[in-house]
N, C-alpha and C positions, 0 to 999 in steps of 0.2 A: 378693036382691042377687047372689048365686052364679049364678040362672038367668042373673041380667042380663048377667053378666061371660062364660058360654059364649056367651051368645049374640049379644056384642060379638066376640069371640074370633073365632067361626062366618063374622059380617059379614065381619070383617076378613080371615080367609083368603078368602074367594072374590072378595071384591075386589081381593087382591093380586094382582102381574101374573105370568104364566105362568114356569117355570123359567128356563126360555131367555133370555128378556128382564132377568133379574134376572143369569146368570150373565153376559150379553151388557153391561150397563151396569156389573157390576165388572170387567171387559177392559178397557175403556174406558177407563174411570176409572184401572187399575192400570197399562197402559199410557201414557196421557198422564203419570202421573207419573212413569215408569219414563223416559220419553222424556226429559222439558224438566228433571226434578228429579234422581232416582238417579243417571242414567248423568250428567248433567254433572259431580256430585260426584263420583262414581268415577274419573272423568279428572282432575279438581282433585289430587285424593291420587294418583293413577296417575303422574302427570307430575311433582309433588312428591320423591316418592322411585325416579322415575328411575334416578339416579346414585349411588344408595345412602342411605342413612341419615346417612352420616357428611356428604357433600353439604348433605342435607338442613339437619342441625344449625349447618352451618359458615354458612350464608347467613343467621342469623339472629344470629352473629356479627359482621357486616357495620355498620358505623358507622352508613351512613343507614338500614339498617331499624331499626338501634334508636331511633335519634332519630325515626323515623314512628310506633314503636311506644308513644314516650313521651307523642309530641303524640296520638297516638290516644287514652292511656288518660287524658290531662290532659283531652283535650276532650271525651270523654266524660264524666269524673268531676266534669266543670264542668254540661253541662248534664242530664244526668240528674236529681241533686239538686234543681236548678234548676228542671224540669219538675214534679218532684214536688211544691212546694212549689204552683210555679201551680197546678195541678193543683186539688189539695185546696180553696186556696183559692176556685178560679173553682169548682168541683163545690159547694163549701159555698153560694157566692153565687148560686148560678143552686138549688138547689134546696131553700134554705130562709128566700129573699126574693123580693121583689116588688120591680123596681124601674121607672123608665122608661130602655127600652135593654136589655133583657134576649135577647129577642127577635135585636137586634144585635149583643150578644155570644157568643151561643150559635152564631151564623153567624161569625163573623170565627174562633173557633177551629177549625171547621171548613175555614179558608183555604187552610193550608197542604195539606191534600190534594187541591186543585183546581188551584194554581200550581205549576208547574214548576220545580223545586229549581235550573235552570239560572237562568230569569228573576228567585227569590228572589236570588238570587247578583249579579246585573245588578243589582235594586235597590241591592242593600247597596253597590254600586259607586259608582254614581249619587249616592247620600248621603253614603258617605264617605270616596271616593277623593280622591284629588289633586286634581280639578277638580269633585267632587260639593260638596252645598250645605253638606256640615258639613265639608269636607276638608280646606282652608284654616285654619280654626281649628282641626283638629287638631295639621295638621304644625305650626303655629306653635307650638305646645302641647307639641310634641314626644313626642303623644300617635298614634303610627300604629295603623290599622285596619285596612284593606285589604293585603293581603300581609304580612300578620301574625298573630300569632296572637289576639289579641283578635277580627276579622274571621272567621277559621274558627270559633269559637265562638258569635258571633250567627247567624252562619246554620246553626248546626249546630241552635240553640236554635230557631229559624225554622221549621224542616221538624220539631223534633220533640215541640215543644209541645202538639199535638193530642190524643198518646196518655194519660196520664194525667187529664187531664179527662174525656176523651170516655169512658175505662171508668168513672167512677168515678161520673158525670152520672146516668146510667140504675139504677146498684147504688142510690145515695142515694136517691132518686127509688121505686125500690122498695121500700126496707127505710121509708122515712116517718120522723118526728121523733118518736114517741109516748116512744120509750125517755129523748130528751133530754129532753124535757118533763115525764118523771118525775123525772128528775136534780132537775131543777133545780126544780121545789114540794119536793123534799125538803131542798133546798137549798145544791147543788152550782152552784159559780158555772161562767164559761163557759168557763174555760180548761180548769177540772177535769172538767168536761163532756164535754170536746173530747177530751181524751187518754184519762177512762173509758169512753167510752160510744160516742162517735161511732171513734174510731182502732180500737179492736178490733172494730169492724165492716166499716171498710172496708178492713183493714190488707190483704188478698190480692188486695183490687181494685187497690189503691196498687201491691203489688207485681207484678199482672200488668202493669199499664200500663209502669209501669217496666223490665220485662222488654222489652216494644217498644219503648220508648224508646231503649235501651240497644243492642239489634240494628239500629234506624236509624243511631245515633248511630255506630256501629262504621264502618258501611259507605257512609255517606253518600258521595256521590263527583259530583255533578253542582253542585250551590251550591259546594262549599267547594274544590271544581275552579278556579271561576269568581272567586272572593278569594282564594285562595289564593298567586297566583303562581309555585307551584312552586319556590319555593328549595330544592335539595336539602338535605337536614338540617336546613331547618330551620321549613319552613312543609309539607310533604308527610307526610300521614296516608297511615295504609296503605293504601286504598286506590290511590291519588297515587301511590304508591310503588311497588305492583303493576306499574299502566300503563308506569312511566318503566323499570321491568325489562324488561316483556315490550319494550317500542319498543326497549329495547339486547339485544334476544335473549338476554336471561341469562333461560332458562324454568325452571331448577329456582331460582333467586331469586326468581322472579315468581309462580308454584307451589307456593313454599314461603310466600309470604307469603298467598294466596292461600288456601291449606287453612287456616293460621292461622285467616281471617275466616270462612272458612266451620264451623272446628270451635268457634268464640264463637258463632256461629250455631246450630249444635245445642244447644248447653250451654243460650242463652236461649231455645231452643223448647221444650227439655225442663225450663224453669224457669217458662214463660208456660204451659206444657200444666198442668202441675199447681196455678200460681195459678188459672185457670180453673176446674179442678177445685173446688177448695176455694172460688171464688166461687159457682159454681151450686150447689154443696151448700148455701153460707151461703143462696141465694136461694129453693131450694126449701125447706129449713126455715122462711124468712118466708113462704113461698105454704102450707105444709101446716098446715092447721087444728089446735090444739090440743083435743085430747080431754081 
């Protein structure tokens, strides 16, 4: 076994590729992201606190940012949850039944990543604007959707429905039923099932998803562009909010709101880095053979 491993070892170095080409593609690599990723952020914060600190703090004082800031954390704190529940749900349905249509549901959550967050936006119009096929019996209803905040919310829900199924499809799909199958001959019904056996197994899947979820949902800006209307204060998320700064040239407003999204960004990269951690460890412990 020891020869075997020097002598994989051995393979392995003389196949790997020469110095050069190895120092040559991390240039590259730390480059392109030096380019398109770092240096844009540096300027986000650069431009930010411009004019001081105190600039900076005073702009976030401002009536409509705060009211963008409210509808951001409400439209997020709506479909986030929201997600996570599908989520769990369709990952439960799709990999521990059979049904007919399965096949078609597994593709349609994959939708949202193929359509264009402007043309979702168009839809949602289409359906339930003033003159779309449900629009009429809302306004009578006196139930608005479109340029409102209920409308920023469906399509916010639209473009970000994908991520906690789609991580949690593959983790379930791996880890198999064996453990609930024990539950339940010993005689654990299926709710008690659910929340012992199956939730603390998938609970860092659930969270990484929801981490992307949650970094979509912040920064959405093409659908909910497109419903939104743009009322200042009162239908404009932050990003919404950004553009309508930068277009009146107030850039330490626009800059300040701007690092905002961007430093909720780090926060859930540095929240999604480590749910993945602690997934591929749960995963390799189900792939490493017990002795």
């Amino acid at each position: 076994m020891a020869s075997f491993s020097v002598l994989s070892r051995r393979t392995l170095s003389l196949a790997s590729e020469p110095l050069w080409v190895r120092r040559l593609l991390i240039g590259v690599a730390v480059g392109f992201l030096g380019l398109l990723l770092v240096l844009p952020l540096g300027v986000v914060f650069a431009e930010a606190l411009a004019h001081g600190v105190g600039a900076y703090l005073r702009s976030f004082a401002n009536a409509d940012m705060q009211a963008a800031l409210r509808l951001t954390a409400l439209v997020t704190g709506i479909a986030v949850p929201a997600n996570v529940v599908f989520g769990v749900t369709a990952a439960w349905l799709v990999t521990r039944h059979e049904f007919v249509g399965k096949s078609l549901l597994t593709t349609l959550i994959d939708l949202p990543f193929s359509v264009s967050p402007v043309i979702a936006g168009f839809v949602y119009v289409l359906l339930y604007g003033k003159n779309g096929l449900l629009g009429p019996w809302l306004l009578a209803h006196d139930l608005p959707v479109i340029f409102a905040v209920p409308g920023i919310v469906l399509v916010t829900l639209f473009v970000t429905f994908p991520f906690v199924a789609r991580e949690l499809i593959p983790l379930m799909q791996s880890q198999g039923h064996e453990e609930e199958q024990a539950a339940m001959v010993l005689g654990a019904g299926g709710w008690r099932t659910f929340w012992r056996v199956t939730v603390p197994n998938i609970k860092w899947g659930v969270l990484y998803g929801a981490m992307l979820c949650t970094a979509r949902a912040l920064g959405e800006f093409g659908a909910v562009s497109v419903v939104s209307g743009h009322i200042r204060g009162e239908t404009n998320t932050v990003p919404l909010h950004v553009e309508v700064l930068y277009n009146e040239y107030d850039f330490v407003g626009a800059f300040a709101a701007a690092s905002l999204l961007a430093l909720l960004a780090l926060v859930t990269l540095l929240g999604k880095s480590f749910a993945e951690w602690r997934v591929r460890r749960a995963t390799l412990a189900l792939e490493t053979p017990k002795r």
